[in-house]
C-alpha positions in Angstrom: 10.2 -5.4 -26.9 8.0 -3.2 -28.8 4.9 -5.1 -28.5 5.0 -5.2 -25.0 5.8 -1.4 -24.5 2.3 -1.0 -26.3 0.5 -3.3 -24.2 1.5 -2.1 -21.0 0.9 1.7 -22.7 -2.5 0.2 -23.4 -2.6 -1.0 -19.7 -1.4 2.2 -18.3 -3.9 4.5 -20.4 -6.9 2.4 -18.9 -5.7 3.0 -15.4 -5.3 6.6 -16.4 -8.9 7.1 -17.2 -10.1 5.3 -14.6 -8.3 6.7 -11.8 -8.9 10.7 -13.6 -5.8 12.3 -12.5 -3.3 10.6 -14.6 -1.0 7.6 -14.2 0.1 8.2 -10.9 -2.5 8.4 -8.6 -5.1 6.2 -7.9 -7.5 6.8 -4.7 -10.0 4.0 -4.0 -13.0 3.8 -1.6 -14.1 0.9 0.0 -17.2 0.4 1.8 -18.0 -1.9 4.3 -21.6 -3.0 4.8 -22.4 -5.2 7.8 -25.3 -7.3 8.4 -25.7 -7.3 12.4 -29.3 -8.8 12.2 -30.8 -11.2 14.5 -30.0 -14.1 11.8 -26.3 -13.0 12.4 -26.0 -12.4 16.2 -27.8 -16.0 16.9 -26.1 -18.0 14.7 -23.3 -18.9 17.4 -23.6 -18.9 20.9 -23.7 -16.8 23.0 -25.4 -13.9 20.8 -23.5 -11.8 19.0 -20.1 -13.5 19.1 -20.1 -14.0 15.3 -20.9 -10.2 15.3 -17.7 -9.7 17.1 -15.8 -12.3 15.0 -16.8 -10.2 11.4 -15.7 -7.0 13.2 -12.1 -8.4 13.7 -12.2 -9.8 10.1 -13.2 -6.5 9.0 -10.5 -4.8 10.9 -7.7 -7.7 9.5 -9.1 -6.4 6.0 -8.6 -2.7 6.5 -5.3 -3.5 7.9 -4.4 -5.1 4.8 -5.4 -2.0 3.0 -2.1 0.2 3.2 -1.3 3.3 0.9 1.4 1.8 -2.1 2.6 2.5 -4.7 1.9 -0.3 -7.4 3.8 -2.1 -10.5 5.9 1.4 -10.0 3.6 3.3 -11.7 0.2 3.6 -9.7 0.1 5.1 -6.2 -3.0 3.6 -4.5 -4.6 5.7 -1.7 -7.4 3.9 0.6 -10.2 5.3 1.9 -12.1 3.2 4.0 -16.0 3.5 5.6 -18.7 1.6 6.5 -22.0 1.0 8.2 -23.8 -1.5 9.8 -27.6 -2.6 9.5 -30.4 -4.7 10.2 -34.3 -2.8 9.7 -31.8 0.3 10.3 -28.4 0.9 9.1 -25.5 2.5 11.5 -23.1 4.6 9.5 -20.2 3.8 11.7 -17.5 5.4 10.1 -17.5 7.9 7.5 -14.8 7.4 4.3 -11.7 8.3 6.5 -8.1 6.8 6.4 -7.4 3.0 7.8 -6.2 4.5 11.1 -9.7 6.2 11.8 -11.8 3.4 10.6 -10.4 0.7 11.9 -10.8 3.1 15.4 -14.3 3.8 14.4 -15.1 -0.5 14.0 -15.1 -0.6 17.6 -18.7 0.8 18.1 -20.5 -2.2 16.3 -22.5 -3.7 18.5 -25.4 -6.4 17.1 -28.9 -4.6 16.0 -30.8 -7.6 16.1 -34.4 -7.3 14.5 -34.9 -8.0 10.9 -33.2 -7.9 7.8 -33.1 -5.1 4.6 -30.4 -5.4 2.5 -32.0 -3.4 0.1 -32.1 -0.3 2.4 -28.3 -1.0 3.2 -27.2 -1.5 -0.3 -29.3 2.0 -0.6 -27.8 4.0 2.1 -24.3 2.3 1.3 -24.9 4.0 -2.2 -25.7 7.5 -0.6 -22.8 7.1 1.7 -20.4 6.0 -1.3 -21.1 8.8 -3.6 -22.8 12.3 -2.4 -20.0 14.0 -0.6 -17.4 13.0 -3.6 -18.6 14.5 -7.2 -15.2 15.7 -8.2 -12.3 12.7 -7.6 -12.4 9.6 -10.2 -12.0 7.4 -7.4 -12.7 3.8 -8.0 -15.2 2.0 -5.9 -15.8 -1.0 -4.2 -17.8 -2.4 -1.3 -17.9 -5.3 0.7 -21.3 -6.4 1.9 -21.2 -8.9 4.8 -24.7 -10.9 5.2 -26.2 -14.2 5.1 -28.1 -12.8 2.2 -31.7 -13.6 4.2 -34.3 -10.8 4.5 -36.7 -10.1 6.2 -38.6 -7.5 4.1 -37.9 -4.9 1.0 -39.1 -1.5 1.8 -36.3 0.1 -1.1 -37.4 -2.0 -3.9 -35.7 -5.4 -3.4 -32.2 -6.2 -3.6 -31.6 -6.4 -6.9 -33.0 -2.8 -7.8 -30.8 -1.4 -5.3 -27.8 -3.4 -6.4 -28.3 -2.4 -9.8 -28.5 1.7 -8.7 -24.9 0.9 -7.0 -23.7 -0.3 -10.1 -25.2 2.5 -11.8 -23.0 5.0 -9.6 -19.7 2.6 -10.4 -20.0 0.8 -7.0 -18.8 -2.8 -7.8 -19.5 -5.0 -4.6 -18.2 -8.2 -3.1 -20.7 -10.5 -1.3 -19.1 -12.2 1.2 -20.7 -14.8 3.9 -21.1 -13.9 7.4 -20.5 -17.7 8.0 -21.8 -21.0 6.9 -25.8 -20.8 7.0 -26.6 -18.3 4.0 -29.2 -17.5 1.5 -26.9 -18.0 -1.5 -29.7 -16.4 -4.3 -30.0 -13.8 -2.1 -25.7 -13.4 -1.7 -25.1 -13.8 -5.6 -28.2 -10.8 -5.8 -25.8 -8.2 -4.1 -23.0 -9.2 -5.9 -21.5 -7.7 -9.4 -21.4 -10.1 -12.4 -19.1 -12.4 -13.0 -20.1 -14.3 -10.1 -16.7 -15.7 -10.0 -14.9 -12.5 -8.8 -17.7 -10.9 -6.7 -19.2 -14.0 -5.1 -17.4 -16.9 -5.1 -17.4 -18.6 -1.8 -16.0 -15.7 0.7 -16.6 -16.5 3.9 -16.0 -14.0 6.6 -15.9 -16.9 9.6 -15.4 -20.3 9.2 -16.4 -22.3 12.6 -13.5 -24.9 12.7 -14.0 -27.9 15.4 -16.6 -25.6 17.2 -14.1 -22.2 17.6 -14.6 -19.3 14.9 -11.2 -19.4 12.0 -11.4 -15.9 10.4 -11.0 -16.4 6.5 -7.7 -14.5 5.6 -7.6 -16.3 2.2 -11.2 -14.6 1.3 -9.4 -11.2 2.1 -6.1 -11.8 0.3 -8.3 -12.9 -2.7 -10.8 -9.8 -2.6 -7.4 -7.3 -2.3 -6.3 -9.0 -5.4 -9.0 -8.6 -6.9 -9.4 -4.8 -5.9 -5.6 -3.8 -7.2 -4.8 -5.9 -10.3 -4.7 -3.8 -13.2 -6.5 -0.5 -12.1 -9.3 0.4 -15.0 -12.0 -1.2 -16.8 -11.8 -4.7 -18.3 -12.2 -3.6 -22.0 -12.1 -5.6 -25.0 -8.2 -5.4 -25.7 -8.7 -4.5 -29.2 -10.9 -1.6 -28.8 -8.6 -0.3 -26.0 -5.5 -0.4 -28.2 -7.3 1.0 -31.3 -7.7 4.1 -28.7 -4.3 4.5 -27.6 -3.3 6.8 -30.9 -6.0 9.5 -30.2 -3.4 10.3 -27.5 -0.8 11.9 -30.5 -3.8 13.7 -32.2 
């Protein structure tokens, strides 16, 4: 009884700061940042069908991204945006509910060219954070690549992954398909590997036709909601808890 009233106290009071406005709400943002690179648009026949292919798995994610409230305490709010890149990026949608974005996803169409991830995860950042100083909302982005560049004109990827964690950004790599760069996947990614990277796939190719990974989404949405708020040492977090009564 008592002992588990104070853990989920503890729980609750780590959602609370994360998410600013108290227990109850929580708004998160999620970005989506699309490699539609040359690499990408000829890696199945005819060019750019595996372009099209990530845009419905993007649009099966945001989909999966409803308003809730959660463990009856939490109300989760989405806000969704994304952009697209190759030597450029294309801000497709701005943060905006699911309705609008997934509405927006229907202008990607394949850049072709070469490949800066660093620019992307650099413009993602800008895109993430500059209109939004006042809500605590949490923040998470999907980056969708092979993970091979062609250049670094922003510094590399690592440099620019690091400023995104910096502003609070914690990003999932996942693969555009089969044929990837993995050094250059687990570089966007947030430590532990085994959260951020491990193995998502956006499209499988299955007996020649393109299988969109639903298990990669289900497990990154799990990832995104279970318990709201920094993963603390426990002690430390319940040693806080009486500071409350002060």
């Amino acid at each position: 009884g008592g002992m588990k009233h104070a853990v989920s106290n503890i729980l609750l009071s780590s959602v609370s700061t994360q998410c600013g406005s108290g227990i109850i709400d929580c708004p998160i943002r999620v970005y989506f940042t699309i490699d539609t690179s040359e690499t990408i648009a000829l890696q199945e026949p005819p060019p750019g069908s595996l372009v099209e292919s990530i845009r419905e798995f993007t649009k099966i994610f945001a989909e999966r991204l409803a308003d809730e409230e959660y463990r009856g305490h939490i109300q989760i709010t989405w806000s969704i945006g994304g952009l697209h890149f190759s030597q450029k990026q294309v801000v497709f949608s701005q943060l905006t509910t699911r309705e609008n974005f997934i509405r927006n996803l229907a202008s990607i169409r394949y850049l072709g060219k070469g490949t800066y991830i660093d620019c992307a995860l650099k413009n993602m950042t800008h895109q993430m954070t500059q209109h939004y100083t006042e809500t605590k909302a949490v923040l998470f982005a999907v980056v969708i690549t092979d993970g091979y560049v062609t250049g670094n004109p922003c510094s590399g990827i690592k440099v620019m992954a690091e400023k995104a964690r910096d502003q609070g950004i914690q990003i999932f790599s996942v693969a555009a398909s089969k044929e990837i760069d993995e050094f250059g996947m687990r570089e966007i990614a947030n430590s532990p590997y085994e959260l951020f990277r491990d193995d998502y796939i956006a499209v499988e190719i299955v007996d020649g036709k393109p299988r969109l990974s639903t298990k990669t989404i289900d497990r990154i949405v799990k990832a995104m909601v279970r318990d709201r708020g920094p993963q603390g040492p426990k002690g430390e977090r319940g040693r806080q808890v009486p500071r409350i009564y002060v």
